[in-house]
Structure formats: C-alpha cells, structure tokens
GUROKE-626672 format. One record per residue (C-alpha): residue number from 0; residue in one letter; chain; z, y, x. Coordinates in Angstrom, 1 decimal. Each point is the difference from the previous one (the first is absolute). Example, Ala and Ser with C-alpha at 12.3 -4.5 7.8 and 13.67 -1.06 7.14 Angstrom:
0,A,A,7.8,-4.5,12.3 .
1,S,A,-0.7,3.4,1.4 .
END
This chain:
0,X,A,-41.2,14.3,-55.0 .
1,X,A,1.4,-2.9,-1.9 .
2,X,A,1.2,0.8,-3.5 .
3,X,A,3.8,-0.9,0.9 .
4,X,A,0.0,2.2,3.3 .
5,X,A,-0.4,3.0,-2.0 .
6,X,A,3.3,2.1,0.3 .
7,X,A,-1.1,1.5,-3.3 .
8,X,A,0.7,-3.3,-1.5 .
9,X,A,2.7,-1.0,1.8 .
10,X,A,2.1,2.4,-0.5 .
11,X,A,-1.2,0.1,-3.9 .
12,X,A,1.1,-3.7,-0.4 .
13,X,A,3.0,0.5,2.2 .
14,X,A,1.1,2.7,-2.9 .
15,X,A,-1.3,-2.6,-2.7 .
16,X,A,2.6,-2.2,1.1 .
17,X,A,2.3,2.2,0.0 .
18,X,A,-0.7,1.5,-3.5 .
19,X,A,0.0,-3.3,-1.5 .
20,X,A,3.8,-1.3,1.5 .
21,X,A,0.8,3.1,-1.7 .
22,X,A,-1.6,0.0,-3.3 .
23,X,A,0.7,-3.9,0.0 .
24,X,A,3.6,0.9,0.8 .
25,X,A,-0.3,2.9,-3.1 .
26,X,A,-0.9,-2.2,-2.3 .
27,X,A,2.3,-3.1,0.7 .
28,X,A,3.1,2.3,0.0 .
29,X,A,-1.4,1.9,-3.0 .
30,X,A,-0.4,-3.3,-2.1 .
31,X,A,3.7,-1.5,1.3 .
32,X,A,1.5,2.9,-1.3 .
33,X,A,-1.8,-0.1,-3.5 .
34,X,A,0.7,-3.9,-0.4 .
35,X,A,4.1,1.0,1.0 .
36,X,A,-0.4,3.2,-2.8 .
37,X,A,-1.5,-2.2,-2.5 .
38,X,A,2.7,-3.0,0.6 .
39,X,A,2.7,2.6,-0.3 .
40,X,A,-1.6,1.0,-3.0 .
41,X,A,-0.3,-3.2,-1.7 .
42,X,A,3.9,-0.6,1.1 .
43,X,A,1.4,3.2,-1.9 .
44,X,A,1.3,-1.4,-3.6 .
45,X,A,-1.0,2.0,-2.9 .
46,X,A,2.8,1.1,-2.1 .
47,X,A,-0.8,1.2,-3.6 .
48,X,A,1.0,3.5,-1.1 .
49,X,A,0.9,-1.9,-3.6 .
50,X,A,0.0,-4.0,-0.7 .
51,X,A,-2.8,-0.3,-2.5 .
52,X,A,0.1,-3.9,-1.1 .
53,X,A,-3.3,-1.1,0.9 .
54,X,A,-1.8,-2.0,-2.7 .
55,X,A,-2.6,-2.4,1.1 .
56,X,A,-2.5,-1.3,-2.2 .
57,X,A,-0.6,-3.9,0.0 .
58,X,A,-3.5,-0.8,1.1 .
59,X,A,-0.6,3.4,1.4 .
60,X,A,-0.3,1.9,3.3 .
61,X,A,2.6,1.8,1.5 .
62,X,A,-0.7,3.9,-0.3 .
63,X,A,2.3,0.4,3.8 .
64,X,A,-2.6,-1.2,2.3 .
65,X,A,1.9,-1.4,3.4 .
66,X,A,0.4,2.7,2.8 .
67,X,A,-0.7,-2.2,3.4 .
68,X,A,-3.5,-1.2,-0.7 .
69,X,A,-1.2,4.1,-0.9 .
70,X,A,2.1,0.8,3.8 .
71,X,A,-2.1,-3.0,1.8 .
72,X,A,-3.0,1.2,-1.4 .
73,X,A,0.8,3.5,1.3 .
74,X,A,1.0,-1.3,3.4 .
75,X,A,-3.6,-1.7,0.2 .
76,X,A,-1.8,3.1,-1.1 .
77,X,A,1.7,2.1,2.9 .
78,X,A,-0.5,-2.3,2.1 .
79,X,A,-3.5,-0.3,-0.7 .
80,X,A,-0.5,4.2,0.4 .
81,X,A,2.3,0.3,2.9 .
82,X,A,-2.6,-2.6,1.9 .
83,X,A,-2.8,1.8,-1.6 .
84,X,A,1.4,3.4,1.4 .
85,X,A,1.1,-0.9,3.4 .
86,X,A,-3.5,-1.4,0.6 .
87,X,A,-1.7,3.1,-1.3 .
88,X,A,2.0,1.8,1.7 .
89,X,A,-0.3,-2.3,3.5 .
90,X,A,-4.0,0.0,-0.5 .
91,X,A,-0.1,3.9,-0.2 .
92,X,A,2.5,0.8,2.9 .
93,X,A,-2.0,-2.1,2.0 .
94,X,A,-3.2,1.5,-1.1 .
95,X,A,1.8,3.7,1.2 .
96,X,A,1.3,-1.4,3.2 .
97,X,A,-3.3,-1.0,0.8 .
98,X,A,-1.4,3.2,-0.4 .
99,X,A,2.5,1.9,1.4 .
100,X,A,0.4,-2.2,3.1 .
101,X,A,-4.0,0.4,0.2 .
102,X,A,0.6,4.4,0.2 .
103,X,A,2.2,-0.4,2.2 .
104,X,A,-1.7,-2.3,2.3 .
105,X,A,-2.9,2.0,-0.2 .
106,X,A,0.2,2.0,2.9 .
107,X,A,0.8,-2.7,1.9 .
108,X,A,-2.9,-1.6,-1.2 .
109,X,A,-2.1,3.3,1.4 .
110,X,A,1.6,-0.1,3.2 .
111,X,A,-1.5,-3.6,0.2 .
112,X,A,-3.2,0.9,-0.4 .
113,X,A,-0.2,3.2,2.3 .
114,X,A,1.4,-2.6,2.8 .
115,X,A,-2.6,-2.1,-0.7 .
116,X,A,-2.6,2.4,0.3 .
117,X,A,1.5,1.4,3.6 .
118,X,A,-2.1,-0.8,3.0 .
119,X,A,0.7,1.4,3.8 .
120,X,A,-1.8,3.4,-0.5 .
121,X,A,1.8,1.1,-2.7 .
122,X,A,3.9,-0.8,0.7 .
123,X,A,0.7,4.0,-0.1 .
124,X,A,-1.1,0.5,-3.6 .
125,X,A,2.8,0.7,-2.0 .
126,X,A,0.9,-2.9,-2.9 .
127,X,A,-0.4,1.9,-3.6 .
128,X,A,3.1,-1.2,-1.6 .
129,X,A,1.9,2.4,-2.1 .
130,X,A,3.6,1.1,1.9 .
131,X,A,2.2,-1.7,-2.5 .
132,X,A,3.2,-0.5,2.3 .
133,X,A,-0.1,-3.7,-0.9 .
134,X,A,0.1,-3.0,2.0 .
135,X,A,-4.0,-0.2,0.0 .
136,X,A,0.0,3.9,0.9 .
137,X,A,2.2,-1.1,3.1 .
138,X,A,-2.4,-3.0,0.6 .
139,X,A,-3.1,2.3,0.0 .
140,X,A,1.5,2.4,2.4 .
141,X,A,0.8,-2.6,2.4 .
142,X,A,-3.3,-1.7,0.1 .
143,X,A,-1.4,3.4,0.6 .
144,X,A,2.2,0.3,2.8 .
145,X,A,-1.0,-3.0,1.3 .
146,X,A,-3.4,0.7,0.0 .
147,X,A,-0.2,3.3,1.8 .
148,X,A,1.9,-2.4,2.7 .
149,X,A,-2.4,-2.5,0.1 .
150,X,A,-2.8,2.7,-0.2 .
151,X,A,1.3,1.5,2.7 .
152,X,A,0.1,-3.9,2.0 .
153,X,A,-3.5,-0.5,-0.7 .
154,X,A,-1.0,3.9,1.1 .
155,X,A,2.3,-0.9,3.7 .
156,X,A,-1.6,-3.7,0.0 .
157,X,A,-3.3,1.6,0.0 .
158,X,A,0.5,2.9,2.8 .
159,X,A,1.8,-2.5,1.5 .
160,X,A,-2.8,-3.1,0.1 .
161,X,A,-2.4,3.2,1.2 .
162,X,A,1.6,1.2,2.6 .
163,X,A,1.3,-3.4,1.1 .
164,X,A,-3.7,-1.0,0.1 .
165,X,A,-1.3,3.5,2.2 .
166,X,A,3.1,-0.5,2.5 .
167,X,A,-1.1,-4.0,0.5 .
168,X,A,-3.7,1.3,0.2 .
169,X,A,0.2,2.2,2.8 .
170,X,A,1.9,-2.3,2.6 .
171,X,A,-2.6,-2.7,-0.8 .
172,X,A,-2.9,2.4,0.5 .
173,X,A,1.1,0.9,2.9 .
174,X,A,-0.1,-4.2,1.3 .
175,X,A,-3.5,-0.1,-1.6 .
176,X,A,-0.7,3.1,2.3 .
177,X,A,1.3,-1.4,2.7 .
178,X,A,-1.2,-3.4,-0.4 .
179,X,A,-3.9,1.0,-0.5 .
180,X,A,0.2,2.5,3.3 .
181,X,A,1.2,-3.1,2.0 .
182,X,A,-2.3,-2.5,-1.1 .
183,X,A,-2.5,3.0,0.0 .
184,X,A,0.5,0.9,3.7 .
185,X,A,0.7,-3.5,1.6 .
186,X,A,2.3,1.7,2.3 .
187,X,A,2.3,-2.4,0.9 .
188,X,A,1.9,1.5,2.9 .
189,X,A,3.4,0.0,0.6 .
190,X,A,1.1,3.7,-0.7 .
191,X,A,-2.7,-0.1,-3.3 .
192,X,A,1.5,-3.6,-1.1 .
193,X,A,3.6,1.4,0.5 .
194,X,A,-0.9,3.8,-1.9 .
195,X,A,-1.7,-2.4,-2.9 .
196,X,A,3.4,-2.2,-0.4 .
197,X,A,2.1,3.0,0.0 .
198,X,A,-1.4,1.6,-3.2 .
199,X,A,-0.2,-3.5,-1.5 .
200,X,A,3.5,-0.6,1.2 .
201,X,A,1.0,4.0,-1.5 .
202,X,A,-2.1,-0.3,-3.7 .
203,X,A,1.2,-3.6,-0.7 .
204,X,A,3.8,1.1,0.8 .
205,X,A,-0.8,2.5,-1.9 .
206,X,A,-1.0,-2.1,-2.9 .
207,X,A,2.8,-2.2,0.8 .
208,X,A,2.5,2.9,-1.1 .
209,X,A,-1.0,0.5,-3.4 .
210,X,A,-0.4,-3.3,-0.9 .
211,X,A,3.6,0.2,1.0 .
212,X,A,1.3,2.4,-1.7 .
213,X,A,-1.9,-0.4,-2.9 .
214,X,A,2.1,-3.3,-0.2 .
215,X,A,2.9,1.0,0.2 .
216,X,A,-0.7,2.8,-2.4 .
217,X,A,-0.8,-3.0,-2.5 .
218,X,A,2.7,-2.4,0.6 .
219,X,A,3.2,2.4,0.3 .
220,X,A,1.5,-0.8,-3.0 .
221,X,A,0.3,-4.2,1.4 .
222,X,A,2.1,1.3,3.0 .
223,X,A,3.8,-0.5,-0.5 .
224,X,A,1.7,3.4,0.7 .
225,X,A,3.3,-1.2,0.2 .
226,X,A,0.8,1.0,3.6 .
227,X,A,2.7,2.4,0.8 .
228,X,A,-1.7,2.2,2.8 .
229,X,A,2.5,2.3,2.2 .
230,X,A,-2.1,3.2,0.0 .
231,X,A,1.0,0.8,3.6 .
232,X,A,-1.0,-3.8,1.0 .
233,X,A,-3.5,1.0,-1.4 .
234,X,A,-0.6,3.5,1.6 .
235,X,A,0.8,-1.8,3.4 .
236,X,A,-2.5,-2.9,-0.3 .
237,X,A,-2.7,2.7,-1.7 .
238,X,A,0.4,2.2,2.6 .
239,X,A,-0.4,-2.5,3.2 .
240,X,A,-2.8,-1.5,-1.6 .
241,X,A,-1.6,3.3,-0.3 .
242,X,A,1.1,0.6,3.5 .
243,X,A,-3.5,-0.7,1.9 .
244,X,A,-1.9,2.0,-2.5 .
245,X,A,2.1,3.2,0.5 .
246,X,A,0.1,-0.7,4.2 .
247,X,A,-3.9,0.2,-0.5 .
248,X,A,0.0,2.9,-2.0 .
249,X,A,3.1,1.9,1.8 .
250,X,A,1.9,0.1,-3.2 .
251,X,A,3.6,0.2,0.1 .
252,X,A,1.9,-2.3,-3.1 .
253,X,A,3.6,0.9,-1.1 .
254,X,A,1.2,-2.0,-2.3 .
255,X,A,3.6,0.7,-1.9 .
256,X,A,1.5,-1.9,-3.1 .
257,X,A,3.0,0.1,-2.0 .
258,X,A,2.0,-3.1,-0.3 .
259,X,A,-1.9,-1.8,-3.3 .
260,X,A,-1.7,-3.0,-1.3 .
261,X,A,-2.5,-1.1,-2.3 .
262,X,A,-0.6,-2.9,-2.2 .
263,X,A,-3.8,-0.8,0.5 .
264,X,A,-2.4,-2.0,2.1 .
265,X,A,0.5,0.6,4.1 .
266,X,A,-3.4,-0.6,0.4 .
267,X,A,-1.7,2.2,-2.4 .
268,X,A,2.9,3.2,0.7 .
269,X,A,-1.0,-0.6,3.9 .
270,X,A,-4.0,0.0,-1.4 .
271,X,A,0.6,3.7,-1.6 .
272,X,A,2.3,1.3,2.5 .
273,X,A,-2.8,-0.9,2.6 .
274,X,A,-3.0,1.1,-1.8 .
275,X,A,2.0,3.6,-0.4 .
276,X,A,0.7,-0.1,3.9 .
277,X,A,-3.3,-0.9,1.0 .
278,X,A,-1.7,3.1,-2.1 .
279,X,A,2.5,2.6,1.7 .
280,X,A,-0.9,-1.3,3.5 .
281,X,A,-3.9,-0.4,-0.6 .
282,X,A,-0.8,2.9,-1.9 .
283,X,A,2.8,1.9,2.1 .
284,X,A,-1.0,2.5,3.0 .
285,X,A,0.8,-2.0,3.2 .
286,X,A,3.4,0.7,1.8 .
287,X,A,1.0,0.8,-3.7 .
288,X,A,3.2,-1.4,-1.7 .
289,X,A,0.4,-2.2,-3.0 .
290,X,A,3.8,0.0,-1.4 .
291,X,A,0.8,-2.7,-2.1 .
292,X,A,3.5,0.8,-2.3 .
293,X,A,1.6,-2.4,-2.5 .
294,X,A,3.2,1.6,-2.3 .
295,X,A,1.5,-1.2,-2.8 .
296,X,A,-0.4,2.2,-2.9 .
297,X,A,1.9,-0.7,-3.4 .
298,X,A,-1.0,-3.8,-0.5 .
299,X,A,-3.3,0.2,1.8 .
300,X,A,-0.8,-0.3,3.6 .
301,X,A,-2.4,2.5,1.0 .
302,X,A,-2.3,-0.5,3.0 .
303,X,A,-2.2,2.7,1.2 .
304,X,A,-2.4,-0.3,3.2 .
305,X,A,-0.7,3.9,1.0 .
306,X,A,-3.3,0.7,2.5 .
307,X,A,-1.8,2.9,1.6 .
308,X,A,-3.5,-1.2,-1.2 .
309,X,A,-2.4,2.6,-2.5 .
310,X,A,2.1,0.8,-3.3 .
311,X,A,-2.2,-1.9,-2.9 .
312,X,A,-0.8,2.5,-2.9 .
313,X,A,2.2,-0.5,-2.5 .
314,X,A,-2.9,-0.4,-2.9 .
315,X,A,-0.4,-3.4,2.5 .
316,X,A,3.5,-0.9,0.6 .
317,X,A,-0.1,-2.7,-3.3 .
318,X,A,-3.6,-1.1,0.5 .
319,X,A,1.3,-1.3,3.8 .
320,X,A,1.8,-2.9,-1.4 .
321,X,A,-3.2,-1.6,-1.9 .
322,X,A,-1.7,-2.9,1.8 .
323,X,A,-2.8,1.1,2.6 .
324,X,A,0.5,4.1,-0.6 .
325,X,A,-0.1,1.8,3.0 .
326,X,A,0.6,4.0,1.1 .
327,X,A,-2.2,-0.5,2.6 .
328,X,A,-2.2,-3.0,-0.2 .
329,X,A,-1.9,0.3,3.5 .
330,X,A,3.0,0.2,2.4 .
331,X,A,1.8,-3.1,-2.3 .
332,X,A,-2.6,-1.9,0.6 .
333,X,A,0.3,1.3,3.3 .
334,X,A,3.1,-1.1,0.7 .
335,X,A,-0.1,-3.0,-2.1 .
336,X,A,1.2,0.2,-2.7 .
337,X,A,-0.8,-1.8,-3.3 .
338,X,A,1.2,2.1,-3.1 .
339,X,A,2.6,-2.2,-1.3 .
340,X,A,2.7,0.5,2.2 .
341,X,A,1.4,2.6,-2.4 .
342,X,A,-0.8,-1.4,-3.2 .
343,X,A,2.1,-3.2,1.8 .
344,X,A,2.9,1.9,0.9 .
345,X,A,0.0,1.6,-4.2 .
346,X,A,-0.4,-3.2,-1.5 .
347,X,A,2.7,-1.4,2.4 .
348,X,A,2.9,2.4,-1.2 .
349,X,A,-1.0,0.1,-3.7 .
350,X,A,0.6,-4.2,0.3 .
351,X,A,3.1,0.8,1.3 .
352,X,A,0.6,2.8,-2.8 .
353,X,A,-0.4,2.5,2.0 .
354,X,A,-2.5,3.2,1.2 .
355,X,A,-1.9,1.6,2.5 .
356,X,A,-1.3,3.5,0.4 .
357,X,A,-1.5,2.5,2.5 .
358,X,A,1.1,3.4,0.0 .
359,X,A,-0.1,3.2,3.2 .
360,X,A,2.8,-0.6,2.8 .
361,X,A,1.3,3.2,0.6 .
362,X,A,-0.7,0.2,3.7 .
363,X,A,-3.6,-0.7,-0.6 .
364,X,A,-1.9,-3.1,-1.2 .
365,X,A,0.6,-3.0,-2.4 .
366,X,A,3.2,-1.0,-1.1 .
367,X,A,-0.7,-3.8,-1.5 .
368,X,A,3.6,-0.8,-2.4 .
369,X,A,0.8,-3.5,-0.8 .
370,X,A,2.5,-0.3,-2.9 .
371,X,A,1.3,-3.3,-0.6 .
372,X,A,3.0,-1.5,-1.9 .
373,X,A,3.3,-1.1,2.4 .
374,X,A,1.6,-3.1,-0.6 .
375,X,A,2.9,-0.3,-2.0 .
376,X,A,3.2,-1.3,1.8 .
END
C-alpha cells in the first residue's frame, strides 16, 4: 500500500488541517485583540492625583521612561509565545489524533487481514471481531453474511457440476453402447438399422433437453419480463399444447382462472406453467385429471396445478425443486425426463419475485402452487 492511501493517514492529515485553520485562526484573533487592548491602553491620558512640578536635570536622563516602546515590546513577546504555543499545541494534537485514529482503525485493520487470509473452504468460519455496535461491527457481520452465501454458491456449484456431469454421462454411455454393438454385429438390416437410430435419435434428444434447460436456467435474468400476460390467455394455450400428451395418457385437463395479469416474460410464465402441466399428466395415473386454477389473492396471483399422481413425502417436497433431483429416478428417466424441469420452473418465479411450492391436494396427490405478483393497474 502506498504511504498516502493509508486511511490512517488520511484521515490524520485531514484533522491536521483542520486543527491548524483553527489554531492559526486562535492565534491571529488572539494577537488582534491584544494589539487593539494595548492601543487603547496607550490612548487613555494619565491624570495625576496631585501636580508635582517636574524638575529635570540638564544633561541627564529622564527618570519617566516612554510607555509605547515597553507595550511594543510586550506585543512582540506575546506574539512570539502565542506562535510558540499554538505550534506545541498543533504538533501534539496531531501526535494524539494519530494515535487515536490508529485504535480506532484497528479493528478494521483486523478485519483486513482475516479477509485476506479467507479461501473457499473456510467462508463459514466466523470473523473474530469484538461486537462493538460500530460501523466496522456492522461491516464484519455483513461480510460474514456474505460468505455463508457464497459458501453455500460454491457447496450448489459443486453438487451441481457433479450431477450435471452423471446425468450427461449416462445418455452418452448409452450411444457408446449402442454404437460398439452395431459396429460389433455388422447387422445392417432394416428393422436393426431403424431399432439403432431410434435410441440414438431418444439419448441425443435426451441430451438435447438439458443442454436446454440448463441455458435457460443461466441466462434468465437477460430476458425482458415486461409482458403483461392474461392468466386465462395462458391456461388456454398451456392446456392445448398439452392436449396430445393427455389424449395419450387419457387424462382429462380443466383449466379455470380468475380474471388477472402479470407483469413478466410470456415466454418464461408459459415455460413454468407447462413444466407444472407436463408433471401432473406424466407422473399422473392414465384417465386421471389434472386441474389447473389461477385466483387472485391479495396482490399476488396464485397459480396451482393439482394431479392424482403418488403424494411426494414431505421430508422431499423442498429437495424437488433442485436441479437433476428426482423421487423416483428410474421411471423419470423413463419417461424422459431430465431433472431440471422443476428447478426451471423455481428459478422462473423467484425472477419474477415470486414462489413455488408442493404441498398434499386434499383429494389425493400433489398440489404444485405458483404464487406470483399481479400487475399493478
């Protein structure tokens, strides 16, 4: 650190300046006023109690010595000690606002080095600063705060880089499977060619899907949300583009909404709608029903997608919304589905300020609630 950047010093010289205007100022207006006080002295005519005749001696001195050259020589020695005393005084109050400035910097000063000395692994450990209630205090607490957040980053970056890499490994395996059997076999007939292209056609969809939503997991925060989506609008265009799923599977859609919009991006609201929809109808029993409501609640629009499906334990009902965690991880995969679909559909409403949870639906299965702010007319 350069000698200058120092706040110690800074702030010390910053005081220095102001001490010396002052003491400068002291001493100029306490040296005016004894110049005026001795002029008004020197002005005041001395009147005799009795006239004694003064008798002068030829040749000799005069035993009255003039007053105005014994008040000039007093004006120079005060001058002389008030200069004297204001820098005394100046060189020791900066010599005490240097040290003082220096305690009280001092825990700052520990707080710096603690930062320093803070690598990834050890963001949770507390900072030892002593709970003072000052500023630095304050300062302390909030960079503890912020790193148990970014402790907590790094922790989901890991398990997230891990699972990311097992859920890309097992789609390619299965292509490296496939591939060595068909070049192993030579069997290039029609129904074996066509069998071979299908699960290359299947794993590199697959792969296709969370390379998608893995982008758009990363880039939600560059999409302009200023759309104002009619809630009913979106039902209607979720529910007919879920339509062919839920003639496969028999499943029955009713969809009802309170008049309502929200301020946000169509896109994204239509992304987490449909992710939601697509859950109740795959994981749903076939010829079951999937309701989709939308009320206005207070301030908030509430969105809640109700199925039929298996109730998720409620120890697992937060765990559900992190990237690649499934209930059931066979019969996803089965159905194909990538484990992002509901960390998507989280990280959409909390862009939009608002929050997603899963709780029992009364008349048996999952209940998915979507709370989101309405616009403002």
């Amino acid at each position: 650190m350069k000698p200058f950047r120092s706040l110690r010093l800074r702030i010390t010289l910053l005081c220095a300046l102001l001490l010396t205007l002052c003491c400068a100022a002291l001493a100029v207006t306490s040296n005016l006023s004894a110049i005026q006080l001795a002029d008004t002295i020197t002005a005041v005519p001395l009147e005799p109690a009795q006239s004694v005749p003064s008798t002068v001696i030829d040749g000799q001195p005069s035993l009255i010595a003039p007053a105005a050259p014994a008040i000039q020589q007093a004006q120079r020695i005060f001058h002389t000690q008030s200069l004297l005393a204001t820098a005394a005084i100046l060189a020791i109050g900066l010599l005490l606002i240097y040290l003082l400035v220096g305690h009280a910097l001092a825990p700052l000063k520990d707080l710096n080095t603690q930062i320093q000395r803070r690598t990834a692994k050890d963001l949770n450990q507390p900072l030892s600063i002593p709970d003072r209630g000052d500023e630095v205090t304050q300062l302390a607490q909030s960079f503890q705060e912020l790193s148990q957040r970014l402790s907590r980053a790094f922790v989901m970056q890991r398990s997230f880089s891990q699972n990311a890499a097992h859920e890309f490994r097992t789609p390619l395996a299965v292509l490296k499977t496939q591939i060595g059997l068909f070049r192993k076999k030579q069997d290039f007939a029609p129904q074996t060619t066509g069998a071979f292209l299908d699960i290359l056609e299947s794993e590199v969809d697959r792969l296709s899907g969370m390379v998608d939503s893995l982008l758009k997991l990363t880039n939600l925060e560059q999409v302009p949300r200023t759309d104002q989506v009619k809630l009913q609008e979106l039902l209607d265009q979720v529910a007919e583009d879920m339509s062919p799923l839920a003639s496969i599977k028999g499943s029955v859609l009713l969809a009802d909404s309170a008049p309502g919009t929200i301020t946000g991006s169509r896109e994204l609201l239509r992304r987490a709608l449909f992710n939601l929809v697509e859950n109740a109808v795959k994981y749903g029993p076939e010829g079951g029903q999937v309701r989709i409501c939308a009320e206005l609640d207070g301030t908030d629009m509430v969105i809640s997608v109700a199925d039929q499906g298996p109730c998720i334990p409620p120890e697992l009902r937060e765990r559900i919304f992190e990237p690649f965690f499934r209930v059931d991880t066979a019969r996803s995969r089965e159905l194909g589905g990538t484990g992002l679909g509901l960390a998507l559909v989280r990280a959409i409403a909390e862009v939009h300020g608002g929050s997603v949870w899963v709780e029992e639906h009364q008349a048996g299965g999952n209940r998915f609630v979507l709370r989101l702010p309405a616009a403002q007319p």
